[in-house]
Structure formats: C-alpha cells, structure tokens
DOMIVO-453920 format. One record per residue (C-alpha): residue in three letters; x, y, z; residue number from 1. Coordinates in Angstrom, 2 decimals. Layout:
N
  rest        X        Y        Z   nr
   ALA        X        Y        Z  NUM
...
REM end
This chain:
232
  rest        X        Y        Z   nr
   UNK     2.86    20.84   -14.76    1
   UNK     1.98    19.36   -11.19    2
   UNK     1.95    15.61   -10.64    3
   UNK     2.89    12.71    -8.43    4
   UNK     6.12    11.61    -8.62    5
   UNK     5.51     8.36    -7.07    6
   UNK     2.62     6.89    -5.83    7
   UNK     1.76     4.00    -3.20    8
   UNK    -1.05     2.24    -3.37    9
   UNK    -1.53    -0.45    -0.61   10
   UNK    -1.80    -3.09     0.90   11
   UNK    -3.32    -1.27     3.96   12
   UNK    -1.33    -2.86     7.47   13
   UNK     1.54    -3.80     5.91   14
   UNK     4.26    -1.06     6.82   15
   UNK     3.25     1.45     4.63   16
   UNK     3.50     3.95     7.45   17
   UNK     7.00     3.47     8.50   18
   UNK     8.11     2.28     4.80   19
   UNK     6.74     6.07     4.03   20
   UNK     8.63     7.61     6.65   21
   UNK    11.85     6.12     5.53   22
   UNK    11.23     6.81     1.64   23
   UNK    10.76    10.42     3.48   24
   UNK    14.15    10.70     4.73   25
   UNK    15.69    11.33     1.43   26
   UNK    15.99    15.45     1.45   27
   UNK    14.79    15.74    -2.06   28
   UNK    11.67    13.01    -1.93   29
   UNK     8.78    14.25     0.12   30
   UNK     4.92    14.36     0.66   31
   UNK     2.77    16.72    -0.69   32
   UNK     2.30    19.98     0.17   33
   UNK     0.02    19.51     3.14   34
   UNK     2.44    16.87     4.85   35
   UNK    -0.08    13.88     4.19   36
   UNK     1.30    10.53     3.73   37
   UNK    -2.15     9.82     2.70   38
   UNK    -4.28    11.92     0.45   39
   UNK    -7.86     9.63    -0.16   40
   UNK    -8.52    11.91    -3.14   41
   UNK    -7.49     9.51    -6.41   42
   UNK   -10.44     7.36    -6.29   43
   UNK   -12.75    10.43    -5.72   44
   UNK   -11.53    12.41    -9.02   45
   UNK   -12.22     9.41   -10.65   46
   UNK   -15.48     9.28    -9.86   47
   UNK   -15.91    12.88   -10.20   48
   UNK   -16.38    13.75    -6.80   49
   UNK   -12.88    16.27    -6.52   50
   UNK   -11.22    17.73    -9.38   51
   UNK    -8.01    16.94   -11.07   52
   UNK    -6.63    20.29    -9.85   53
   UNK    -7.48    19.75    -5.95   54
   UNK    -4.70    16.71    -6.05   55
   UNK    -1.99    18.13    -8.39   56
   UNK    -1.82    21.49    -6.97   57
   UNK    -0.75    19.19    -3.92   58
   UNK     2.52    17.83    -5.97   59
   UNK     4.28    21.48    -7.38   60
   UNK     7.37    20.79    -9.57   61
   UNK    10.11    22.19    -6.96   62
   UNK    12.71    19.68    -6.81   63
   UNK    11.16    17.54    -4.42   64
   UNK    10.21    13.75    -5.69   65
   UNK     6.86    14.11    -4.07   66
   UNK     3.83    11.22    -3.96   67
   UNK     1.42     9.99    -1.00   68
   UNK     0.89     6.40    -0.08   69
   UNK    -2.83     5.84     0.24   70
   UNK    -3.31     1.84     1.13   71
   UNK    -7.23     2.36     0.13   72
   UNK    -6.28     2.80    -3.32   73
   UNK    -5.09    -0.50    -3.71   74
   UNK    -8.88    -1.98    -3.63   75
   UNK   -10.78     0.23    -5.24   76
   UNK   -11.68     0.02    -8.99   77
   UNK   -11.92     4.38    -9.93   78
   UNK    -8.30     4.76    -8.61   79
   UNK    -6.42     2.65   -11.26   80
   UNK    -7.48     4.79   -14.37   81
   UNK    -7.30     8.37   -12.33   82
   UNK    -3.96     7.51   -11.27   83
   UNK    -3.04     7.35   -14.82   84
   UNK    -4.28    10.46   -16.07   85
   UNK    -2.63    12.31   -13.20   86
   UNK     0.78    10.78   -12.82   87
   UNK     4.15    11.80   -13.60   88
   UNK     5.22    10.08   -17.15   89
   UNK     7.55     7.41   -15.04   90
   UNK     6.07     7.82   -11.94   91
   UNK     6.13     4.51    -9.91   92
   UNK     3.02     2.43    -8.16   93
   UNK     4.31     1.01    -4.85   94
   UNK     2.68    -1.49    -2.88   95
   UNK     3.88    -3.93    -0.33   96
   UNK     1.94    -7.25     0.13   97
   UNK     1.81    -8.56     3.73   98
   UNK     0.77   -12.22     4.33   99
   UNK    -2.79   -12.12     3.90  100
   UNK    -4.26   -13.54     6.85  101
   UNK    -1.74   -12.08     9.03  102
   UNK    -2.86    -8.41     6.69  103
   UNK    -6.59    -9.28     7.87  104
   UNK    -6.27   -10.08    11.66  105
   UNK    -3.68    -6.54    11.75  106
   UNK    -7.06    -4.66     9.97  107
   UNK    -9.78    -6.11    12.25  108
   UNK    -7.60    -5.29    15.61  109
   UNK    -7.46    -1.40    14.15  110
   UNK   -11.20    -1.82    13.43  111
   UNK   -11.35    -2.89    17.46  112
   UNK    -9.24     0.04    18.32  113
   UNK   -11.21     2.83    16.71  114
   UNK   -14.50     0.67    16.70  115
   UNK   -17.59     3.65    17.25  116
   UNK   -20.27     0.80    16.01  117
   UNK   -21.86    -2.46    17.42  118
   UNK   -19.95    -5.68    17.93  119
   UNK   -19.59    -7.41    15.56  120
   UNK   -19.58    -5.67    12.28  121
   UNK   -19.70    -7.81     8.68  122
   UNK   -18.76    -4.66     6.62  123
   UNK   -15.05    -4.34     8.32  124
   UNK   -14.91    -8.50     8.10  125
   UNK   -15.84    -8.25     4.22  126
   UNK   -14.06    -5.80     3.59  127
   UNK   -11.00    -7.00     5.30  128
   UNK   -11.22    -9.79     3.65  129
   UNK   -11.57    -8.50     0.38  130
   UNK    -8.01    -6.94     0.71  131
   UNK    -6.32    -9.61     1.14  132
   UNK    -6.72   -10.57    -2.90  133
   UNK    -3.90    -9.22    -4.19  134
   UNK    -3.71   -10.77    -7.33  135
   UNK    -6.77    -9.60    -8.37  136
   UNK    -5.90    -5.88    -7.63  137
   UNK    -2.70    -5.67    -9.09  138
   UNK    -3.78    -7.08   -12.31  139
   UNK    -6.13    -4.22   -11.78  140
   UNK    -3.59    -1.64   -11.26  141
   UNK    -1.42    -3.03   -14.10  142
   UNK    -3.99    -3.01   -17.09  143
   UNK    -4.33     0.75   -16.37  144
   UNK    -0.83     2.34   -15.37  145
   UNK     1.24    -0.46   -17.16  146
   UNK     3.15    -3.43   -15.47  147
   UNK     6.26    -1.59   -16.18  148
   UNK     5.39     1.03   -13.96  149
   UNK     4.72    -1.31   -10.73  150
   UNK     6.83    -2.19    -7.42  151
   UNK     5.87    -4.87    -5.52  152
   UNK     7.39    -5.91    -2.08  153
   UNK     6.84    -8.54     0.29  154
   UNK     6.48    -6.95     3.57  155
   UNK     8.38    -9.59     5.27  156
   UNK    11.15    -9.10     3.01  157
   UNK    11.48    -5.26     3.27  158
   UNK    11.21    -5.76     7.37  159
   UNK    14.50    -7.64     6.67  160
   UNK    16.65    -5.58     4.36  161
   UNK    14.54    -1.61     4.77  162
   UNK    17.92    -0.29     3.35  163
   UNK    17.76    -2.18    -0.26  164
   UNK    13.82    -1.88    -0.64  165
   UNK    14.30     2.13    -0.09  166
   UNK    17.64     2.32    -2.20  167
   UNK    15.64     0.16    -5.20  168
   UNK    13.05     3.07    -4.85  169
   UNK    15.05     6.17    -4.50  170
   UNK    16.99     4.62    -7.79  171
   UNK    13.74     4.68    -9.47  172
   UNK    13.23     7.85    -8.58  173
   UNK    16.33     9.28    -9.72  174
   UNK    17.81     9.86    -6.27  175
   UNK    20.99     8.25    -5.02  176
   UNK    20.73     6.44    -1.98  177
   UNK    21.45     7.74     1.67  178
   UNK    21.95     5.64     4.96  179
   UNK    18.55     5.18     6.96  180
   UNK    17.99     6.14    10.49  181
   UNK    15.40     5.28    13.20  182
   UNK    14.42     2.21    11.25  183
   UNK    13.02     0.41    13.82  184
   UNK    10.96     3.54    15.27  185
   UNK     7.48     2.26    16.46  186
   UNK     4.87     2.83    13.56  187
   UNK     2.39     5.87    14.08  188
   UNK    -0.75     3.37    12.99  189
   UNK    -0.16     0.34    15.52  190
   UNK    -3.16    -1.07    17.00  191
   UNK    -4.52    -0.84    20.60  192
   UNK    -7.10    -3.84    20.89  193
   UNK    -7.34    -7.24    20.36  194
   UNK    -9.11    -8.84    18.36  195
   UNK    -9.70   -12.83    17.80  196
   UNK   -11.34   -14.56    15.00  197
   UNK   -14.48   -16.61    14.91  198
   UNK   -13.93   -20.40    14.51  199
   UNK   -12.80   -21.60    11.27  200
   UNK   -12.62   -18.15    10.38  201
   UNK    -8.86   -18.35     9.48  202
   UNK    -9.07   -21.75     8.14  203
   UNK   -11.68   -20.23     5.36  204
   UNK    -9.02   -16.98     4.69  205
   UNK    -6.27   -19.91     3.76  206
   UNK    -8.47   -21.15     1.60  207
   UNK    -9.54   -18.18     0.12  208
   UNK    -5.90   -16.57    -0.06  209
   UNK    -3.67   -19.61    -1.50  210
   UNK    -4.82   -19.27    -5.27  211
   UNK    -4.08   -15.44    -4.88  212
   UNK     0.17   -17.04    -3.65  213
   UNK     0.27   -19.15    -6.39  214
   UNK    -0.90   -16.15    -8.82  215
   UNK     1.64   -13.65    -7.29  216
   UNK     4.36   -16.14    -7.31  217
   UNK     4.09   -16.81   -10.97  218
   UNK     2.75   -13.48   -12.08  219
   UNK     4.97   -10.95   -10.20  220
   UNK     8.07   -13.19    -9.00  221
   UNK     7.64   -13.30    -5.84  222
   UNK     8.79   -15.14    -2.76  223
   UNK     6.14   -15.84    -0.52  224
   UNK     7.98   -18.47     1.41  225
   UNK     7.63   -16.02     4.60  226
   UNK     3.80   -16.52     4.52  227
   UNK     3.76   -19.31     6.63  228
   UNK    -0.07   -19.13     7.71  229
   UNK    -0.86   -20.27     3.44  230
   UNK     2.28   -22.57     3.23  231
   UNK     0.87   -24.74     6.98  232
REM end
C-alpha cells in the first residue's frame, strides 16, 4: 500500500519551508513523487473533490520516508479525518507554532507581495487571523489522528537548535540522524512588501491570542516564553 509517511500540517509562515528542506536532507526521507513540499489535496478528498488514489499514488512504498507539509491543512476542518484514513499506521502530524501575532503580520506582508485584488482586503485579515488559534486546531487535529501521533514545535525554539528538532523527527521516523547543512539558507517563501497594521489592530490579536498561550502551555507543554508580543 501507498501512504504518507509523515505529514505536516501548519502553521503557515512559520519555517515550514526551510524546516522541510532540512527534514529533506536525510537520503532516505523525501517528498512525494512530484517534488512538492506542498500537495493542497487532503482537505479536497475529504470533501470529495479528489480521490483517495490521486494523493497515495504520490507516496509509493520504495524506501523513501516520504510526506508533504501543507500549512493550509492546519485550519481547515475536512483535512483532520482524511488525513486519518490515508496515513501510514505511525505516521507523524508536524506542525510548528510561530508567535501568533508575529505568524499574522508575516501572512498579511505575503498577501502584499502577491496582492492581485483591491487594498484592503477583510478575507486575507480574517483569515489571517483565524490562524493564529492554535489551540483550537490542534485539538482538532488530535480528536481525529490521535494525540499520540502529534509534534508540536515552537518556531522560535527550532530557529535555535534546527539540529535536535530534525534529529527528534528523523527518530520518529525510523531514520538515524545526519549532520545538517545550509541551515541558515534564505527561505524560498520570504516576503517582498510591507505591510503595517491598522491601529489597535495588534492590540486586539493579543487579546485574541493569549487564551490560545495559556491553552498550549498547559495542553501541549509548551514554552512560549519566546512570544514576547502576548507576554508585553
């Protein structure tokens, strides 16, 4: 049978590009078949817009520990459950958790950078805000693929130490750990514009995000001490 060995689900602008490319450097963990680091195709089989067969045939059993990290998937609701049906038995869900206002303001300068629509837009903003409740979607993500199954990292934390948040995952995987190179290589996905907040408009995200740090301290063990823009 065909399936992810691993799988990353979010949070979207918080490394996930350059954490990729060093889970990549491993020779026997890869993408699939096509060379995407991101697929988009869970949350469509589970709402029945591709079949199951379109995204396994992408993850062939040939040695190679292969998965996709889609940072979409972390939000949306029909990802959880197809992810479960189509995943290797101990497959792991990755995600790394940036500091949530510092997530948003990273997500609305790539919105300025590839911006094709009027100024301003409220779907990016809601959206963007949206993503920043992490709580919420990992408790998501657990209840369907099992808390056992889940690795969270603090973004701030991996930026520190990219060696022992790789080697943790290649373990997981099976693999034994190998010596990274290029780790500070500038990511593929950085931003181009600028972009600055409406007034108050941070003040309102704190607000917003600090039950979600309190939840993910408690619920998932974090330290979240590095989120400095919640902890002002």
């Amino acid at each position: 049978m065909t399936a992810p060995a691993w799988l990353g689900i979010g949070a979207q602008r918080s490394g996930t590009t350059w954490f990729t490319d060093l889970l990549c450097q491993h020779p026997s963990v890869g993408l699939g078949t096509n060379g995407k680091k991101e697929q988009h195709l869970l949350h469509k089989v589970g709402d029945g817009l591709e079949s199951r067969a379109a995204y396994l045939d992408l993850f062939p059993t040939d040695g190679v520990a292969r998965g996709e990290w889609t940072p979409q998937y972390l939000r949306h609701s029909s990802a959880p459950f197809a992810a479960k049906g189509l995943l290797a038995p101990d497959a792991p869900v990755l995600a790394i958790l940036r500091d949530p206002v510092e997530r948003f303001l990273s997500a609305m300068r790539l919105a300025a950078t590839r911006a094709k629509s009027p100024w301003p837009y409220p779907v990016p903003i809601t959206v963007q805000t949206f993503s920043g409740f992490y709580a919420d979607q990992l408790a998501m993500w657990a209840n369907a693929v099992g808390r056992e199954r889940m690795v969270v990292m603090v973004y701030e934390e991996v930026r520190r130490d990219p060696q022992r948040a790789v080697d943790a995952v290649w373990r997981r995987l099976g693999r034994a750990p190998v010596p990274l190179v290029d780790v500070d290589r500038p990511s593929r996905s950085s931003s181009a514009a600028s972009w600055e907040p409406p007034a108050g408009q941070v003040e309102s995200l704190r607000v917003l995000y600090r039950p979600q740090l309190a939840r993910l301290a408690e619920e998932w063990d974090l330290d979240l001490s590095s989120w400095t823009t919640l902890t002002r």
